[in-house]
Structure formats: structure tokens, C-alpha cells
C-alpha positions, 0 to 999 in steps of 0.5 A, a space after each residue: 822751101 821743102 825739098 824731097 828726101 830731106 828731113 823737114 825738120 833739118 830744112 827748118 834748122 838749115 834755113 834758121 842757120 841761114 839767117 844767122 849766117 847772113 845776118 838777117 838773125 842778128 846775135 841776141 834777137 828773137 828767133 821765130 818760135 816753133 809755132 811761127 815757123 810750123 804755121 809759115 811752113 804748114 808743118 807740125 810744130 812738133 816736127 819745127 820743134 825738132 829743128 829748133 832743137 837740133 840748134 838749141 844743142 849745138 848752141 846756135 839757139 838758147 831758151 830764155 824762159 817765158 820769152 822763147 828762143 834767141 839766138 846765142 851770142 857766138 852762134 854765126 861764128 860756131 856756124 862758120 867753123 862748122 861749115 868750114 870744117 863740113 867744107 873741108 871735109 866734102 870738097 877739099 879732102 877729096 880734091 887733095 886726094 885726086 890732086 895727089 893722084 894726078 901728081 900735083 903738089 899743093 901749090 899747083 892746086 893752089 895756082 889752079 884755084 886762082 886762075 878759077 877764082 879769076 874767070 868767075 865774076 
């Protein structure tokens, strides 16, 4: 799960969104606590406790007094308009640019995402 050069406390929130996105972290369940998640990853659990946070203010985890950290309702669609926004920004504002500077027009582009989107399986 560590990868070098990335804050460990952002691959914490990461892998929590993960699960949030594919299901696994259903809306309304428990999330695993800050201490769970520095003993599974041998970490500190302030360094887990900033990862849980950076969820808490976006609002993919809320704090429910007493019982710990539950995932918000509305949390994997919030997920999905950020990285769909994250992916407009990183691969289809570039890919449009260069587009224009090769001449296409967006229907090209588009015809051109089909054709790829056939040859994969």
C-alpha cells in the first residue's frame, strides 16, 4: 500500500475512497478508526488520523460522537464528481488541447475515442 513519495496520510484517505467508490464502504456503515487503520498499515495514528480527516472535511466521513467515523450519506457520489472533475482536468483538457493543435474537431476526437474504446476488452 505505501508508495514512495507520496504523503502517507493521503494514501490512507485515498484507499478509504477506494472503498467508498467500489462499494465495499457502503453509505451509513462504520469506517475503520484511525487506530485500525495505523495498526493495519504500521503508522502512527496521528499520521491515520490526518488522512481521516481530510475525508471528514470534504464530507466523505462524518464523526458520530462515541461511536467513531461513518461514511456520509452522499459520500461515493461527492467521490464521483470529484474525479470526474480531477479527470477532466488531468486528461481531457490537455487531450482537447492537442486535439486543436493537430486541427481535429470534437467529433473526430470523439469517433477516435470509440474506435479505442472497441479494441479494448
Amino acid at each position: 500500500m505505501v508508495e514512495e513519495g507520496r504523503p502517507l496520510f493521503v494514501q490512507i484517505a485515498e484507499q478509504v475512497e477506494a472503498s467508498v467508490l467500489d462499494g465495499s464502504l457502503a453509505e451509513g456503515e462504520r469506517a475503520p478508526s484511525t487506530n485500525e487503520l495505523a495498526a493495519f498499515h504500521r503508522i502512527n495514528p496521528a499520521t491515520a488520523a490526518k488522512g481521516v480527516n481530510l475525508l471528514v472535511d470534504r464530507g466523505i466521513l462524518v464523526k458520530r460522537r462515541g461511536l467513531g467515523m461513518f461514511v456520509a450519506e452522499g459520500a461515493r457520489q461527492i467521490l464521483r464528481t470529484e474525479r470526474r472533475e480531477r479527470f477532466a482536468d488531468h486528461y481531457l483538457d490537455p487531450m482537447l488541447a492537442e486535439a486543436e493543435h493537430l486541427g481535429m474537431t470534437v467529433d473526430q476526437v470523439i469517433e477516435l475515442l470509440r474506435q479505442r474504446a472497441q479494441r479494448t476488452p
